[in-house]
C-alpha positions as CSV (number, residue, x, y, z in Angstrom):
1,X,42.8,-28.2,61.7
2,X,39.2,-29.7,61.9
3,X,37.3,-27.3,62.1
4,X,39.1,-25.8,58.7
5,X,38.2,-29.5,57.1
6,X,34.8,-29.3,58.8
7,X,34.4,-25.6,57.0
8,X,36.2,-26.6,53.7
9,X,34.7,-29.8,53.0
10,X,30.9,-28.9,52.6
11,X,32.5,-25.7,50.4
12,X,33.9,-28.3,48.1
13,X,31.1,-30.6,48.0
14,X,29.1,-27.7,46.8
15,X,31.1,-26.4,43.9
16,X,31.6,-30.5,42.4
17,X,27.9,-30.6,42.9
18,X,26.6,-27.6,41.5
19,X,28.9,-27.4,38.8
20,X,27.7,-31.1,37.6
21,X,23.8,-29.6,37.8
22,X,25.0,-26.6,35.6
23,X,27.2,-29.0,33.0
24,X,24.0,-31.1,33.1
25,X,21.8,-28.0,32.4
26,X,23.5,-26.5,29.5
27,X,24.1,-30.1,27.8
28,X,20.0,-29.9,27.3
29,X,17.2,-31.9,27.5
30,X,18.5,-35.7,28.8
31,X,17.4,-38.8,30.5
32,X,16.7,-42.3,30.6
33,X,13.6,-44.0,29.3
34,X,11.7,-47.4,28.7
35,X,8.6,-48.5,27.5
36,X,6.2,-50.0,24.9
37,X,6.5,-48.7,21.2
38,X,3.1,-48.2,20.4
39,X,3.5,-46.7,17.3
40,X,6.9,-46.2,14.8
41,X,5.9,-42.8,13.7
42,X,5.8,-39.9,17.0
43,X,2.1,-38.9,17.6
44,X,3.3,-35.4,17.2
45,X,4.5,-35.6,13.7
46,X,1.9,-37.8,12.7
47,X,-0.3,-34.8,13.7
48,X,1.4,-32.7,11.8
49,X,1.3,-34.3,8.1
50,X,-2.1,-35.0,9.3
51,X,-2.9,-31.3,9.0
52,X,-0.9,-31.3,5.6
53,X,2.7,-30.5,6.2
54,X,5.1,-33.0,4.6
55,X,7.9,-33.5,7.6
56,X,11.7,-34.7,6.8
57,X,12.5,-37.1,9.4
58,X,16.2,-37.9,9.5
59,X,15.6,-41.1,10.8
60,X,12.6,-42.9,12.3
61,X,10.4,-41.2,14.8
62,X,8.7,-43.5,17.3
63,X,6.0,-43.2,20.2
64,X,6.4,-45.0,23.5
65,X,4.1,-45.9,26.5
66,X,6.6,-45.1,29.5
67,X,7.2,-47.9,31.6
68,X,9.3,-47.8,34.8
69,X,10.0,-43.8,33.5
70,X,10.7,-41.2,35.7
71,X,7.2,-39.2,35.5
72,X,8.1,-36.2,32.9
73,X,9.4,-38.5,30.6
74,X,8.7,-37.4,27.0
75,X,6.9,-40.4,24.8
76,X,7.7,-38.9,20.8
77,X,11.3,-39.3,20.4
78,X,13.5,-39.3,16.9
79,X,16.0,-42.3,16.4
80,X,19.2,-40.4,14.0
81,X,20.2,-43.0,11.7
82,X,23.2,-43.0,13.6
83,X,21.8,-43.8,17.1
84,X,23.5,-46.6,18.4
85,X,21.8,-49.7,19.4
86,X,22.3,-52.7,21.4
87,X,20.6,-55.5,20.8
88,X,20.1,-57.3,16.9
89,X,16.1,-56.4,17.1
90,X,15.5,-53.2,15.4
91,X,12.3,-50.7,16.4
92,X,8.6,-51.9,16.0
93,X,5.2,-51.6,17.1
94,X,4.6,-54.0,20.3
95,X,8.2,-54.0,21.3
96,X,9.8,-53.1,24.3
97,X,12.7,-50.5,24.0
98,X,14.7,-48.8,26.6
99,X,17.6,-45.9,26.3
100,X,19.0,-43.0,26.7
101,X,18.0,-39.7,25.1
102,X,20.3,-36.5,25.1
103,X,19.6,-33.0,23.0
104,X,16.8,-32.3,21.0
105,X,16.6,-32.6,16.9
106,X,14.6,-29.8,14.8
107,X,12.4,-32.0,12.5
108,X,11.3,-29.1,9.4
109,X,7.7,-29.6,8.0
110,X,6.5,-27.8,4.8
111,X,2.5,-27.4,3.9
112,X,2.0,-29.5,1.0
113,X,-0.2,-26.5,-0.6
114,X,0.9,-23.2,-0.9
115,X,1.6,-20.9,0.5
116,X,4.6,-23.6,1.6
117,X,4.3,-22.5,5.0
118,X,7.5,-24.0,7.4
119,X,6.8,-25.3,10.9
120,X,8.9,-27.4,13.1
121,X,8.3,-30.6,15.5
122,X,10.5,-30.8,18.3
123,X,11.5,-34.3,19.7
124,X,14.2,-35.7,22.3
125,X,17.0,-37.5,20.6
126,X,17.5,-40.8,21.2
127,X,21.3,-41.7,21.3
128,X,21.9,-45.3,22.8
129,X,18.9,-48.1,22.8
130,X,17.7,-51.5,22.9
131,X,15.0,-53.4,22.0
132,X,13.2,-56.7,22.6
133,X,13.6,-59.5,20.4
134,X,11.8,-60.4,17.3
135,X,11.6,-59.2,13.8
136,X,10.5,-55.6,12.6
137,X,8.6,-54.8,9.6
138,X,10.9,-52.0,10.3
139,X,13.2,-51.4,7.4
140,X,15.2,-47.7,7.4
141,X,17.5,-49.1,10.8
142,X,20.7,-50.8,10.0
143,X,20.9,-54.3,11.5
């Protein structure tokens, strides 16, 4: 009787624990973050109307100094206008933020000048944050 326990046990342990790394896996690109908001548009769209595409941001796109963040943690992330958020501060330079981040949103950028070119910017959704107190010159977040 122990020895099947002993043999059934670690069987079980491994199928709960590899079938949460494989849910984890095909729910995307996720994590935790927190940091500094050095700037409230992401450094990689603001490269990208910089070289004359015109980007539709559904939302505000913002650029963090990690703090405390695992090391691979991304610092251009996209806030949906639906994002949640926790505290009555909403996003601005100097602030401090931290969150959660799940999937990835397509942002579509057009060249200005023909020939109209598409391209895309790629950024970690941000789903559930907070941020320190004081007022925003922010004004696209609900409050």
């Amino acid at each position: 009787m122990k020895k099947g326990i002993l043999v059934i046990l670690p069987i079980v342990f491994c199928v709960f624990f590899f079938s949460a790394r494989m849910a984890d896996a095909s729910y995307g690109f996720s994590g935790f973050f927190g940091g500094r908001i050095t700037s409230i548009e992401a450094k990689s769209v603001k490269e990208k109307e910089n070289s004359g595409y015109q980007c539709m941001v559904p939302g505000t796109s913002i650029t963090i100094n990690p703090i405390g963040s695992p090391p691979g943690t991304p610092t251009d992330y996209l806030i949906p206008y639906y994002a949640s958020y926790r505290t009555s501060s909403t996003p601005g330079e100097g602030k401090l933020i931290l969150g959660a981040y799940s999937g990835i949103s397509l942002i579509i950028c057009y060249m200005v000048n023909p020939p109209y070119t598409p391209d895309a910017v790629v950024l970690p959704t941000i789903t559930i944050f907070g941020t320190s107190g004081g007022t925003s010159l922010l004004g696209n977040l609900p409050s």
